[in-house]
ROGU-74940 format. One line per 3 residues: number of its first residue (from 1); their letters; for each residue x negated, y negated, z negated of N, C-alpha, C. Coordinates in pm, 1 decimal. Atoms other than C-alpha are relative to their C-alpha. Layout:
% residues N
NUM> A> X Y Z X Y Z X Y Z ~ ...
//
This chain:
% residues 98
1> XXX> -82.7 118.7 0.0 0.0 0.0 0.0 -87.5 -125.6 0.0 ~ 92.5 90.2 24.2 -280.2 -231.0 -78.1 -71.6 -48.4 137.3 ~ 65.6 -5.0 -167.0 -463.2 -125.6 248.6 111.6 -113.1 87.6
4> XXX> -103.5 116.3 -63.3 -126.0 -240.3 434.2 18.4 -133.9 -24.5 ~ 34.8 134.0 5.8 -99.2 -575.1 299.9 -138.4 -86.2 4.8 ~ 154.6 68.8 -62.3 -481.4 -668.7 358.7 1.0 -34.3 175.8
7> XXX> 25.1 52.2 -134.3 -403.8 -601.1 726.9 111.8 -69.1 30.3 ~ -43.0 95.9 -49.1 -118.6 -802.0 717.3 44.6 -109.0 -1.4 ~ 45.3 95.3 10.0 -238.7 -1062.2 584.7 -117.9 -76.6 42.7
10> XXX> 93.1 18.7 -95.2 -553.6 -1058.6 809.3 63.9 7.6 123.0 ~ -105.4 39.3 -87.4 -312.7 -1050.8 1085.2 42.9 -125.3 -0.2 ~ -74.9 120.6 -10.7 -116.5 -1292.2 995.2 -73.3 -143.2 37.5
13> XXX> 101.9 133.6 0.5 -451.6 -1551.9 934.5 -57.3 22.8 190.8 ~ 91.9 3.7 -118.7 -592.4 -1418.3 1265.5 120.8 -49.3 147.6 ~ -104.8 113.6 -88.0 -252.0 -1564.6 1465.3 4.1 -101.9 -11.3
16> XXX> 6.2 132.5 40.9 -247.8 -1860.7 1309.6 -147.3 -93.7 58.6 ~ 101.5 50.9 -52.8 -614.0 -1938.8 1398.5 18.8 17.7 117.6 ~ 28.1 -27.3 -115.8 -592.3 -1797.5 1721.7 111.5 -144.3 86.8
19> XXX> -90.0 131.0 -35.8 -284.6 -2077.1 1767.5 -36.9 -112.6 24.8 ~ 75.2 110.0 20.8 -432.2 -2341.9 1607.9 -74.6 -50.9 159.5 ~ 96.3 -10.1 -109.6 -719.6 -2316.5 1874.9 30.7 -28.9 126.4
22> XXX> -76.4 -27.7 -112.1 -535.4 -2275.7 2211.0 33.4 -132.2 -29.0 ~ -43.8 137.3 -79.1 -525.2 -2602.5 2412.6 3.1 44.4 171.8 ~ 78.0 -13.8 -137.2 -489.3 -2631.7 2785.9 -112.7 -59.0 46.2
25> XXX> 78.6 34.7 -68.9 -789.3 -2664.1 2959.5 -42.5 -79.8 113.4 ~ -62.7 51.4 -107.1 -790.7 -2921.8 3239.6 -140.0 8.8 61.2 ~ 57.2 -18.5 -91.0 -1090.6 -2858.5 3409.0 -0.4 143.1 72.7
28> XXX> -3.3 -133.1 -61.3 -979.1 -2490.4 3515.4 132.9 -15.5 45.5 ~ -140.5 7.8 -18.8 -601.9 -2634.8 3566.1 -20.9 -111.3 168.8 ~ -15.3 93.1 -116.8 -510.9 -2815.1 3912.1 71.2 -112.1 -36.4
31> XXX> -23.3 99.9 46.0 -449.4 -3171.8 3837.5 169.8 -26.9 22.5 ~ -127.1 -3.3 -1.7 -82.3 -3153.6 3897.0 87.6 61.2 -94.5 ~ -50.3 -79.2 81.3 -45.2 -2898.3 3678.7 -47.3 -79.6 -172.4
34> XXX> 58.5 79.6 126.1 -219.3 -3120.2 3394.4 126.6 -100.4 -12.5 ~ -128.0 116.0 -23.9 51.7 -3392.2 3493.2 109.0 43.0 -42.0 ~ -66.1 -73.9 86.5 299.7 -3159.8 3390.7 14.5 -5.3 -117.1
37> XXX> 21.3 -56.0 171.5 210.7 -3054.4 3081.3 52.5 -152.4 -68.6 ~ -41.5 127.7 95.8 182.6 -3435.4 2944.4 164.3 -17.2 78.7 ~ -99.9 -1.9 -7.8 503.8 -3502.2 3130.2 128.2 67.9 -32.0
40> XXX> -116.9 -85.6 62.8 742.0 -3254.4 3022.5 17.2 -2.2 -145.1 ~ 54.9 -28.0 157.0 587.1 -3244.2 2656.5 15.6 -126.4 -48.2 ~ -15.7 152.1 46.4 549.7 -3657.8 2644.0 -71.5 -5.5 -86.4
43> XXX> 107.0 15.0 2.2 251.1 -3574.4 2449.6 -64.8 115.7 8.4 ~ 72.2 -132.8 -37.9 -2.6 -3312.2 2502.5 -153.1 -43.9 -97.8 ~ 149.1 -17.5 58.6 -392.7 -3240.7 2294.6 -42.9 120.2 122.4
46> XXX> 45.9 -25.7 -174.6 -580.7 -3117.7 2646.4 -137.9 40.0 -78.1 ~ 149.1 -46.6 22.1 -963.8 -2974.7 2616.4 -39.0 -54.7 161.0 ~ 80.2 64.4 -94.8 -1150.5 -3187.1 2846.2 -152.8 25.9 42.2
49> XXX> 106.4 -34.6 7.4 -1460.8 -3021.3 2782.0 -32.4 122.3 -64.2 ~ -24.1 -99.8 103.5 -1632.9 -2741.1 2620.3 12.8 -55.2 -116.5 ~ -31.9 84.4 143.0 -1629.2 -2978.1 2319.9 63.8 -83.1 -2.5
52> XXX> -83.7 104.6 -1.2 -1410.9 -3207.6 2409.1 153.0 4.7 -11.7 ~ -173.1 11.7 -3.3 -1033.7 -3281.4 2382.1 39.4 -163.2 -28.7 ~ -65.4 156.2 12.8 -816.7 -3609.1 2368.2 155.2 50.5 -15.7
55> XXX> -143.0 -57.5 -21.8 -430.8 -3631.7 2312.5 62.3 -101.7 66.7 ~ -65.6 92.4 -79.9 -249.1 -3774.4 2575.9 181.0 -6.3 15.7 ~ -107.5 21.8 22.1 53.5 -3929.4 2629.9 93.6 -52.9 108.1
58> XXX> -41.0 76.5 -138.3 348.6 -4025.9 2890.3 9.6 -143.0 14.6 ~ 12.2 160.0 14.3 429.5 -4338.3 2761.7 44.0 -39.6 -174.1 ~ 17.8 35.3 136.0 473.6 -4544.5 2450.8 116.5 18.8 -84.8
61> XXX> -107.0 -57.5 138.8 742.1 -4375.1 2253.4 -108.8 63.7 -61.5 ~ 54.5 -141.1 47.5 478.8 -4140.4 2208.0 -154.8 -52.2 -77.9 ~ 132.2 71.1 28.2 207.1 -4398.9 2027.4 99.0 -67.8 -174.6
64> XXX> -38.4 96.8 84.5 249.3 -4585.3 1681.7 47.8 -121.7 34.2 ~ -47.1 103.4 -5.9 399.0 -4903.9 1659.5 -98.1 -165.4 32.4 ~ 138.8 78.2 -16.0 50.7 -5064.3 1631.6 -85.9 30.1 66.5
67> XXX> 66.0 -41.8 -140.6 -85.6 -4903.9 1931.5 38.7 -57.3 106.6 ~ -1.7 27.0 -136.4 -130.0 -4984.2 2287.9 -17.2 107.4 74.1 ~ 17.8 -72.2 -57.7 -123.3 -4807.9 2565.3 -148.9 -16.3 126.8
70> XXX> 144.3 10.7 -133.3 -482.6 -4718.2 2795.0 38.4 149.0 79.6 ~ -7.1 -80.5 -97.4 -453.9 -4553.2 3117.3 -107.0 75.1 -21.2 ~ 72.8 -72.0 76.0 -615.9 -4229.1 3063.0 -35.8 102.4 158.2
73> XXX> 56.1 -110.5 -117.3 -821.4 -3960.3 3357.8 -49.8 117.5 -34.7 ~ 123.4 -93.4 63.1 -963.2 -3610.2 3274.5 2.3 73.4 135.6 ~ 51.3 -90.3 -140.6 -1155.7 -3377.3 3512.3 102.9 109.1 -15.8
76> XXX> -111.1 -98.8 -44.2 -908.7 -3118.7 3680.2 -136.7 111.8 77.3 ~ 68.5 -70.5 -36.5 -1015.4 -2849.5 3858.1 -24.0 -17.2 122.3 ~ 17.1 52.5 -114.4 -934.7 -3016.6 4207.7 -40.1 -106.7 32.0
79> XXX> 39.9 115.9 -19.1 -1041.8 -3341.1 4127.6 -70.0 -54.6 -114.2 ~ 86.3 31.0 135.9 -1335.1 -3507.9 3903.2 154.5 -120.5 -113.5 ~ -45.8 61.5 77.6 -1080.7 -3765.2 3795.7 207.6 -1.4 8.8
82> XXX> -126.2 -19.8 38.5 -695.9 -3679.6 3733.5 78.7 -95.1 -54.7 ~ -60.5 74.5 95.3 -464.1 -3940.6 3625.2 88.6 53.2 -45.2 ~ -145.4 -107.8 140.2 -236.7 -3763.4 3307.0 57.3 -73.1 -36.6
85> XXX> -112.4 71.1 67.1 -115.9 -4053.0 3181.0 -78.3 -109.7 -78.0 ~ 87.3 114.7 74.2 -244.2 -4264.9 2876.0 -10.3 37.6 -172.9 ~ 33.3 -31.4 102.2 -418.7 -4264.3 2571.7 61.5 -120.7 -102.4
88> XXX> -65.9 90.4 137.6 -258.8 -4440.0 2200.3 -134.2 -37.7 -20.4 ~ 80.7 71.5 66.2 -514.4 -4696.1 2107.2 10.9 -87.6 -99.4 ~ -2.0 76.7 115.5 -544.5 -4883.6 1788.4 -55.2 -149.1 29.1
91> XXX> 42.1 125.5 58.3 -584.6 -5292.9 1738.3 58.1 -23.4 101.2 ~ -37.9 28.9 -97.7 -524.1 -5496.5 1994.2 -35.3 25.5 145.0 ~ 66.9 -44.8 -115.1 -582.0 -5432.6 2380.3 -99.7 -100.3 42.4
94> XXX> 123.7 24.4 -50.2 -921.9 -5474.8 2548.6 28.7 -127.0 125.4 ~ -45.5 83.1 -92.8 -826.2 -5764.1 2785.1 -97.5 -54.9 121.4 ~ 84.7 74.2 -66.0 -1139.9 -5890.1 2908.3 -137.5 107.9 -48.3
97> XX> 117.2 -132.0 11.2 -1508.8 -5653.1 2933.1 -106.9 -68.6 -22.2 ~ 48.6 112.2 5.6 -1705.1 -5860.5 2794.8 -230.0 84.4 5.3
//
């Protein structure tokens, strides 16, 4: 009985991580199919890299109140630069590049 609940409670932790983890990938996805995802979802957390990720968004329902919205690109698999949508930024917007 003991045995049984060890594995399924090592089960249980090893779904949960395995969840956690699991993002789509957008440099193995065709950039249309990335467009999707944030569009249907209205926000999406994407892996842009092997270490990378960002969470993107369709538009600004999907940001705090004290955010802005920045047009946002990640590499696809058909194209280096994909437009998905836009990223929630904090303070005020960047207006000028100085």
């Amino acid at each position: 009985m003991k045995k049984l609940l060890w594995i399924l409670a090592f089960s249980m932790l090893a779904m949960t991580v395995a969840e956690a983890q699991q993002r789509p990938f957008t440099p193995s996805l065709p950039c249309r199919q990335v467009q999707q995802i944030v569009g249907s979802h209205g926000a999406a957390v994407l892996g842009t890299g092997t270490h990378t990720y960002d969470r993107f968004v369709r538009d600004r329902n999907f940001c705090q109140i004290d955010e802005y919205l920045e047009p946002a690109w990640v590499p696809a698999r058909d194209t280096p630069q994909c437009p998905v949508g836009y990223r929630c930024k904090s303070g005020p917007p960047d207006f000028f590049d100085w």
